[in-house]
C-alpha positions in Angstrom: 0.1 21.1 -4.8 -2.8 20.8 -7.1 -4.5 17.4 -5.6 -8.1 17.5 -5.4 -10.3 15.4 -3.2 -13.6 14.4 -4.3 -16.9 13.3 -2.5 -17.6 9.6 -3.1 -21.3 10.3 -3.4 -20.4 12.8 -6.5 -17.6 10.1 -8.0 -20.9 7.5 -8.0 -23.3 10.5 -10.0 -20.4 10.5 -12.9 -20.5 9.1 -16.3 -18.6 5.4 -16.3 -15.5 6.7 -18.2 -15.3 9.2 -15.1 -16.0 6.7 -12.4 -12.9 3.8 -14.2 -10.6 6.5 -14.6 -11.5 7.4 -10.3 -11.3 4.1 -9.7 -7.6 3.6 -11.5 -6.0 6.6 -11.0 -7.3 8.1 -7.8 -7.1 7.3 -4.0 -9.6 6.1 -2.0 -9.3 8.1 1.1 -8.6 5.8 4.3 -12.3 7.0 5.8 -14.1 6.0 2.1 -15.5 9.6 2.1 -13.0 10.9 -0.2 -11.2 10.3 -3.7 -7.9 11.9 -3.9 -6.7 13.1 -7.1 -2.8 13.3 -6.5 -1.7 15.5 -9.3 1.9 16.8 -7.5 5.2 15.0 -5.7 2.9 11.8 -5.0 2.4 11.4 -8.5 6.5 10.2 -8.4 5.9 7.5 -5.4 5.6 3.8 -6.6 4.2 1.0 -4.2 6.5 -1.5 -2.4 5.9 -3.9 0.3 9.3 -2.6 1.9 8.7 1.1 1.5 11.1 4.4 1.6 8.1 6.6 3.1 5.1 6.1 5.3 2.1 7.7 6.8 2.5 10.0 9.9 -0.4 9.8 11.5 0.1 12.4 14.2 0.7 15.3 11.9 -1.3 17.0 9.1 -0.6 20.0 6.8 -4.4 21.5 6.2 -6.3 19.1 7.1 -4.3 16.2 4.9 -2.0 13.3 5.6 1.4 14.0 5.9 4.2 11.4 4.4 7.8 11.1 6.0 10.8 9.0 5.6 10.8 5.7 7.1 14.4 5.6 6.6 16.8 7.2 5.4 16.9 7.8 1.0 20.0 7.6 -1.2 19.7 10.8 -3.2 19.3 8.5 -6.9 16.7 6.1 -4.6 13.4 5.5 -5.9 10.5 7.1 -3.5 7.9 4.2 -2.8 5.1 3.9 0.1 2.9 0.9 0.4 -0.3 1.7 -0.8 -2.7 0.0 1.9 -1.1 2.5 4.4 -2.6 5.3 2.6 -5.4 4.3 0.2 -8.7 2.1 1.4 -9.0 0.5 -1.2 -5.7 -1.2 -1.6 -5.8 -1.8 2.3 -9.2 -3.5 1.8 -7.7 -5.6 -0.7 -4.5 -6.6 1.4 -6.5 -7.4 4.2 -8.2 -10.2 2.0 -4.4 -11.1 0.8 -5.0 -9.8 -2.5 -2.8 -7.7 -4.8 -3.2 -5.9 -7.7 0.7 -5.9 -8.4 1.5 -10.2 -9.7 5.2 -10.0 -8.3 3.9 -9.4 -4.6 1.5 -11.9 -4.9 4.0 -15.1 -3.7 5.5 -12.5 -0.7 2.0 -11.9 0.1 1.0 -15.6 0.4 4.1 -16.4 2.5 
C-alpha cells in the first residue's frame, strides 16, 4: 500500500495548513504516537456504528493492524469499520459520547 505513518512530535513542528489537513484526513494511531496517512484499500471504508470489518488484534502484517470481516459481505455491500476501534481520536471522542457524524448522535445518546 502506500500509507505512511507519521510521528506526532513531527505532525506538531508543521505549518497549520499541514497540521488541519493531519488532523481531518489522517488517523490518530490507537497509542497517540503515530498519524496514519491511509492512502490504499482503507481509503474505500466508511464509519458505521454496526460495522462490516473490525480490528484483529492478535494479528499484524509488518508491524501494522490487520482488518478482517466481522461478518460476512454481500459482494455490492459497502465496506465500513467503526472508527473508535481503530483511530484514538475518534475513540477518545466516543468515550465522552461525542460524534463527529450528526445521524449517530441520537443512537449514541440511547
Amino acid at each position: 500500500g502506500i500509507d505512511q505513518r507519521h510521528a506526532v512530535i513531527w505532525v506538531k513542528r508543521q505549518p497549520e495548513h499541514v497540521r488541519r489537513f493531519v488532523a481531518s484526513h489522517c488517523v490518530l494511531s490507537l497509542d497517540e504516537r503515530h498519524y496514519l496517512v491511509l492512502g490504499d484499500h482503507s481509503m474505500f471504508v466508511n464509519h458505521s456504528l454496526a460495522p462490516n470489518l473490525a480490528p484483529d488484534d492478535d494479528h499484524r502484517v509488518n508491524d501494522e493492524g490487520v482488518v478482517v470481516a466481522a461478518r460476512d459481505i454481500a459482494a455490492d455491500e459497502e465496506l465500513t469499520i467503526n472508527y473508535a476501534e481503530i483511530d484514538a481520536a475518534d475513540r477518545d471522542r466516543d468515550l465522552r459520547g461525542v460524534s463527529l457524524f450528526e445521524a449517530e448522535r441520537p443512537a449514541i445518546r440511547s
